[in-house]
NUZA-467980 format. One record per atom (N, C-alpha, C): x, y, z; residue in three letters. Coordinates in steps of 0.2 Angstrom, whole numbers, padded with zeros to 4 digits, always signed. Atoms other than C-alpha are relative to their C-alpha. Layout:
XYZAla;...
//
This chain:
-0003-0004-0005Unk;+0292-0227+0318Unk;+0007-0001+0000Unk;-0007+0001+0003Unk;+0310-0224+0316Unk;+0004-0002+0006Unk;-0002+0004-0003Unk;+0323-0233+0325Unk;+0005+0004+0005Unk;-0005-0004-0004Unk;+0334-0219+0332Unk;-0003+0002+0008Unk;+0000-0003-0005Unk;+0335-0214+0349Unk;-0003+0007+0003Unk;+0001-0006+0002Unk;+0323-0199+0353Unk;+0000+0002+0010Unk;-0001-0003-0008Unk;+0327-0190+0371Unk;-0001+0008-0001Unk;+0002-0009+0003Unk;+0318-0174+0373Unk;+0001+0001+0009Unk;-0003-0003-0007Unk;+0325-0165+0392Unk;-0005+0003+0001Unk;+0006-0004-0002Unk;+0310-0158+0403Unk;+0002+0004+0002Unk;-0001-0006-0003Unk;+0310-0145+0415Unk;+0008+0001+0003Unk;-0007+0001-0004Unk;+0327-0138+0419Unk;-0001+0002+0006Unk;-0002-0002-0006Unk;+0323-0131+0435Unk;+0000-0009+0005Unk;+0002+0009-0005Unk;+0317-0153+0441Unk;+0011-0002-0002Unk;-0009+0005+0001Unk;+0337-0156+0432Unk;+0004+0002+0005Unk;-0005-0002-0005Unk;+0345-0143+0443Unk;-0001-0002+0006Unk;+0002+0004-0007Unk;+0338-0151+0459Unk;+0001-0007+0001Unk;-0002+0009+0003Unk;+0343-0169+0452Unk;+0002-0003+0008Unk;-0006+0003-0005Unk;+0358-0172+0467Unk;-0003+0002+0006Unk;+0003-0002-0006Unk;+0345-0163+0480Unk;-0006-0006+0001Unk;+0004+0005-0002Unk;+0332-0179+0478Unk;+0002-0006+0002Unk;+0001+0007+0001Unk;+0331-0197+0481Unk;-0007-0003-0001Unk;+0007+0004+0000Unk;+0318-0210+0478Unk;-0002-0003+0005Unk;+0005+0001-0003Unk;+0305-0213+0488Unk;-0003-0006-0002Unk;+0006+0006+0004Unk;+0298-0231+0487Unk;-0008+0002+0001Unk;+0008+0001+0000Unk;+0281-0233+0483Unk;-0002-0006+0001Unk;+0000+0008-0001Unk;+0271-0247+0484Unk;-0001-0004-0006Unk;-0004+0003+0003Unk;+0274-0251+0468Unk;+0007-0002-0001Unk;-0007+0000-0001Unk;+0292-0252+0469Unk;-0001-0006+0005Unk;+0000+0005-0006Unk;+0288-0263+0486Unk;-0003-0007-0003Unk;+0005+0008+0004Unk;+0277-0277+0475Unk;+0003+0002-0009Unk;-0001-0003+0003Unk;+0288-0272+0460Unk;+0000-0006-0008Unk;-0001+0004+0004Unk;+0289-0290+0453Unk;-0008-0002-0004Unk;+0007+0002+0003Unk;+0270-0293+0455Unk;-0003+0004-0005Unk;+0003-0005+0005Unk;+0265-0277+0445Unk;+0001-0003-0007Unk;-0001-0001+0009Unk;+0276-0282+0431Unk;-0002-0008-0004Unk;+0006+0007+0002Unk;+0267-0301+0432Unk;-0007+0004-0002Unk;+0007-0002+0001Unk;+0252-0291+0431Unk;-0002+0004-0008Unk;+0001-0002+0006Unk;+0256-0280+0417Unk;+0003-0004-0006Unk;-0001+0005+0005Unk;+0265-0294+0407Unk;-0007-0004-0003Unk;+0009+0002+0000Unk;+0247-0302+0409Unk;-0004+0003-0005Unk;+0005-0005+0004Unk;+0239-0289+0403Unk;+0002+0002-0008Unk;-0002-0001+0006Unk;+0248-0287+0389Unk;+0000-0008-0006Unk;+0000+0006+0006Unk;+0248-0304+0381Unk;-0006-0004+0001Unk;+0006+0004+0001Unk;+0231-0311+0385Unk;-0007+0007+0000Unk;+0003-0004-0001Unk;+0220-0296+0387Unk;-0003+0004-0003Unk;-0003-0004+0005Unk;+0223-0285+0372Unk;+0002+0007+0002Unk;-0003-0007-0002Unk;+0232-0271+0380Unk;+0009+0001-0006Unk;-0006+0000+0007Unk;+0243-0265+0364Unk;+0006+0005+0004Unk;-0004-0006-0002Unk;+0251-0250+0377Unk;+0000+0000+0005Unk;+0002-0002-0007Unk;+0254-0249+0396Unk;+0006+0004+0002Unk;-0003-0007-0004Unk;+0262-0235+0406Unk;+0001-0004+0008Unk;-0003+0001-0008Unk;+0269-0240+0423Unk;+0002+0008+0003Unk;+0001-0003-0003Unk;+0270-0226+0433Unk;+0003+0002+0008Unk;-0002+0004-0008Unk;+0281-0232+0449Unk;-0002+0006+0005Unk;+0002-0003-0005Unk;+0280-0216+0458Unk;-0005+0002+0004Unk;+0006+0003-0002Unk;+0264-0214+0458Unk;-0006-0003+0001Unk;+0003+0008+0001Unk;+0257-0231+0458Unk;-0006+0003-0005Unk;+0006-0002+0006Unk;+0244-0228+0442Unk;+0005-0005-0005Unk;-0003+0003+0006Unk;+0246-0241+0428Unk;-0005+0004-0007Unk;+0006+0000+0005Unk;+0238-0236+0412Unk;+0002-0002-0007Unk;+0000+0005+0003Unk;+0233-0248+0400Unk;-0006+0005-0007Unk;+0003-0002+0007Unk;+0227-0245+0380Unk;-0002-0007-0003Unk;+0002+0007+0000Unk;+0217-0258+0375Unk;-0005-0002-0007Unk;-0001+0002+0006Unk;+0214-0265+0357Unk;-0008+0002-0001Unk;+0009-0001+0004Unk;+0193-0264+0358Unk;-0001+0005+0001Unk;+0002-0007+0002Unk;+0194-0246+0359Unk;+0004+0005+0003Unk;-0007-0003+0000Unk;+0210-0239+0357Unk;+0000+0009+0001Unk;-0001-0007+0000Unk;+0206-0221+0357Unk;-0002+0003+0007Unk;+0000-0001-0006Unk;+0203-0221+0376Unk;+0004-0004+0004Unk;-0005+0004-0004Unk;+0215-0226+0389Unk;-0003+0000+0005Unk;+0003+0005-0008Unk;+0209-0234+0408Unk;+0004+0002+0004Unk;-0004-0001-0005Unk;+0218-0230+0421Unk;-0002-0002+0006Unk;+0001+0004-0007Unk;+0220-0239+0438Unk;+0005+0001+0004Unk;-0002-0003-0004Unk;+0227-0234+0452Unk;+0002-0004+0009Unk;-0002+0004-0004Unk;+0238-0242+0466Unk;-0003-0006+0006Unk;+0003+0007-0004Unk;+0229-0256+0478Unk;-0004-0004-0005Unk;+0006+0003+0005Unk;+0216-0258+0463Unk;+0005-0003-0004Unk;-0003+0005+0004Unk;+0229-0266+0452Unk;+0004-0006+0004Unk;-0004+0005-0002Unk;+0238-0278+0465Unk;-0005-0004+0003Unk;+0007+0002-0003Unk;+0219-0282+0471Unk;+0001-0010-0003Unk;+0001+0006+0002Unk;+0219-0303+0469Unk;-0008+0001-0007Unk;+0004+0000+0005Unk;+0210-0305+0452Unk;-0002+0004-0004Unk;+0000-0004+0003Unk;+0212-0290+0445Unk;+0000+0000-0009Unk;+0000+0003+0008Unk;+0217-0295+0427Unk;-0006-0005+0000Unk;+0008+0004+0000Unk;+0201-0308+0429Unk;-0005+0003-0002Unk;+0005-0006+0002Unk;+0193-0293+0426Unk;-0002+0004-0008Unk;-0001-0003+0007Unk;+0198-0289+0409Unk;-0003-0009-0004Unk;+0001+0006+0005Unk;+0190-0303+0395Unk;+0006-0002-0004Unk;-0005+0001+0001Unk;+0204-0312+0387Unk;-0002+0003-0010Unk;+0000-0005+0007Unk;+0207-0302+0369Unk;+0004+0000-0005Unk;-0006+0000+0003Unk;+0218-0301+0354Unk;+0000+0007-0002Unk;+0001-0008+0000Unk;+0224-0284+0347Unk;-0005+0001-0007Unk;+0002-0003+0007Unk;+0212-0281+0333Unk;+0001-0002-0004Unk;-0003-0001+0008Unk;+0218-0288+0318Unk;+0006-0001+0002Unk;-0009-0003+0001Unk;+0236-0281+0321Unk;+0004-0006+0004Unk;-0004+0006-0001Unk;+0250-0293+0325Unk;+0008+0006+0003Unk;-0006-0006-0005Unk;+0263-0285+0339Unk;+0007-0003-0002Unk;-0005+0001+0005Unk;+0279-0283+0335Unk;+0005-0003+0005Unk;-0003+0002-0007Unk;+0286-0286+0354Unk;-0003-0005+0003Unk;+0002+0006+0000Unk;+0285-0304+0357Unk;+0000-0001+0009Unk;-0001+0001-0005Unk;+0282-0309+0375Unk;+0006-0002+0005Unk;-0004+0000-0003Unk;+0297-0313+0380Unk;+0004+0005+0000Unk;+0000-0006-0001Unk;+0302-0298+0375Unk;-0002+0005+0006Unk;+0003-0007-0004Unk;+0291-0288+0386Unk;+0003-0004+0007Unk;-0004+0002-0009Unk;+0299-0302+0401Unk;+0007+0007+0002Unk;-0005-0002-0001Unk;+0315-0294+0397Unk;+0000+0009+0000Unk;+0001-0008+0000Unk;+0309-0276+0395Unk;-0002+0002+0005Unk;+0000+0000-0004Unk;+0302-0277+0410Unk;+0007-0002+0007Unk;-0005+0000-0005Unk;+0317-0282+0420Unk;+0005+0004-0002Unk;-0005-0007+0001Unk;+0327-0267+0412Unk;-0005+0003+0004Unk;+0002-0004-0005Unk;+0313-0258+0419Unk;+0001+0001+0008Unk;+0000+0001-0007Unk;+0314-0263+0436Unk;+0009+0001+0002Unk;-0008-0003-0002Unk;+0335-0262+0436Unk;+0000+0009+0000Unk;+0001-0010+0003Unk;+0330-0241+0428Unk;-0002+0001+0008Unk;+0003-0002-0004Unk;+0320-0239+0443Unk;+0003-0003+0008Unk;-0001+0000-0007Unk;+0329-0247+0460Unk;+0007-0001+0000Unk;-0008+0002-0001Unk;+0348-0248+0455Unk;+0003+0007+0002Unk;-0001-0004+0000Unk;+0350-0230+0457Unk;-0005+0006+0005Unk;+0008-0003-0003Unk;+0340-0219+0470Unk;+0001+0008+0000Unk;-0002-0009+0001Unk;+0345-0200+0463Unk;+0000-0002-0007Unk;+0002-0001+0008Unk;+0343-0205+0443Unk;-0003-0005-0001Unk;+0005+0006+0000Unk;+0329-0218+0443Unk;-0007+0001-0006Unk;+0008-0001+0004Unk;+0314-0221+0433Unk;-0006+0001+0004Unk;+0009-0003-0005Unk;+0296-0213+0436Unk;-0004-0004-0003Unk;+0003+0003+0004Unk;+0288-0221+0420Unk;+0002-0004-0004Unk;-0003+0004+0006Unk;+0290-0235+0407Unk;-0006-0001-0002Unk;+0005+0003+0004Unk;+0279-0238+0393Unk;+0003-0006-0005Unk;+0001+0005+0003Unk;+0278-0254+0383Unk;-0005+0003-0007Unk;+0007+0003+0007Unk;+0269-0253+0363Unk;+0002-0004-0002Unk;-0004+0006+0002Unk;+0270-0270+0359Unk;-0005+0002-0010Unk;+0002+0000+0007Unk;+0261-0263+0340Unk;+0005+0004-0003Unk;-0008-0004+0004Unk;+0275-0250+0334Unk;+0008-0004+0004Unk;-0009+0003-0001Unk;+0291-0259+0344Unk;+0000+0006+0006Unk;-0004-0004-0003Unk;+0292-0243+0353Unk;-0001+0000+0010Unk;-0001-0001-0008Unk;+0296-0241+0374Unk;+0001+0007+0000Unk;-0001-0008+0000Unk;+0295-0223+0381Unk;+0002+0000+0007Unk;-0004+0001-0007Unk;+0306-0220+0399Unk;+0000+0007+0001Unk;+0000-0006-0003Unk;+0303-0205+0409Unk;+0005-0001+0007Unk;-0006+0001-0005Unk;+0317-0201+0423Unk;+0000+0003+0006Unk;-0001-0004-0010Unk;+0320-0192+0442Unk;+0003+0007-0005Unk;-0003-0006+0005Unk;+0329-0179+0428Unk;-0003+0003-0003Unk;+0005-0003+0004Unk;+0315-0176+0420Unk;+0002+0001-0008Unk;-0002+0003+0006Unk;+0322-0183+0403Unk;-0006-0004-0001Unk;+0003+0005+0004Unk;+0311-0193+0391Unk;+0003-0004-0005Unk;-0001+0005+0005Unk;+0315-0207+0381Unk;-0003-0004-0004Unk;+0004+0004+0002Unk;+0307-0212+0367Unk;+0004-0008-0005Unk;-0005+0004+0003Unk;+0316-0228+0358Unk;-0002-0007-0002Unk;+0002+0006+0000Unk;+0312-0243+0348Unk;+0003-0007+0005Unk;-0002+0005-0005Unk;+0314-0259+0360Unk;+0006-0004-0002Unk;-0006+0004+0002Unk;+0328-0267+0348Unk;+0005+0003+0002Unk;-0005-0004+0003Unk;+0338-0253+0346Unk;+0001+0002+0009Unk;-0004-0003-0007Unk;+0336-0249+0367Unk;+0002-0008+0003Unk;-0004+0006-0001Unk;+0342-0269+0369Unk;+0008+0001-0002Unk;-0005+0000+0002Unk;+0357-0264+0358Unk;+0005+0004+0004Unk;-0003-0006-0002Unk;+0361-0247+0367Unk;+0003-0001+0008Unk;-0003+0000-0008Unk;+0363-0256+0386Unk;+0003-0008-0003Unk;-0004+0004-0001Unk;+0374-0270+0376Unk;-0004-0008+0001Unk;+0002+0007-0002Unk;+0360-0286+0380Unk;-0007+0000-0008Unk;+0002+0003+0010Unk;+0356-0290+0359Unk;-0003-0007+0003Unk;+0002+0005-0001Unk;+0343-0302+0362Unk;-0005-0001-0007Unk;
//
């Protein structure tokens, strides 16, 4: 996957209404540390190689190493449910060896949580994690996507870790 910055612009009419929204907490946003305890979990003992956060509307969805060509999807009280992750068997990815080391995915997660509450008119909707290609994918209130590998979006807000 290549290293550059890839930002593809959605619908222009959600751009031209940008300065007429704000964000609207959810209850992901409201439990926004637990989730990403929940999806960190998930991602280093579980074999989830992919997960998608979804803050708006509470949905995580998880890509999971023993049968990658199907994604699971679960849906807001069902992910902060006590034992939730207990639910999943503990997994490696396959063979494959991820490229995004777990402290990594700590610190991608707390970019994503600053993307989504520091700003309530250009916030984040979605964050993806692939911890086997490197790459993170970041959907916006503008309706902008960003596809970018995780060194290179380290580099581009300045915090080279």
């Amino acid at each position: 996957m290549p290293e550059r910055w890839m930002q593809i612009r959605g619908d222009p009419s959600i751009r031209a209404q940008l300065f007429n929204q704000t964000r609207v907490e959810s209850l992901f946003d409201a439990s926004i540390d637990r989730v990403h305890a929940i999806v960190r979990r998930l991602l280093a003992r579980k074999g989830v190689f992919h997960a998608k956060i979804h803050y708006s509307s509470n949905q995580l969805t998880c890509w999971f190493a023993r049968d990658p060509f199907v994604y699971e999807k679960f849906v807001g009280d069902e992910v902060l449910q006590d034992g939730f992750v207990e639910c999943f068997p503990d997994s490696d990815f396959a063979g494959r060896t991820p490229v995004i080391d777990d402290d990594h995915v700590a610190l991608l997660l707390e970019e994503f949580k600053r993307l989504r509450l520091t700003d309530e008119t250009v916030y984040l909707r979605n964050g993806a994690v692939n911890l086997i290609n490197g790459m993170i994918n970041l959907s916006f209130s503008c309706d902008g996507t960003q596809y970018i590998d995780y060194r290179a979006f380290f580099a581009q807000i300045g915090s080279i870790r």
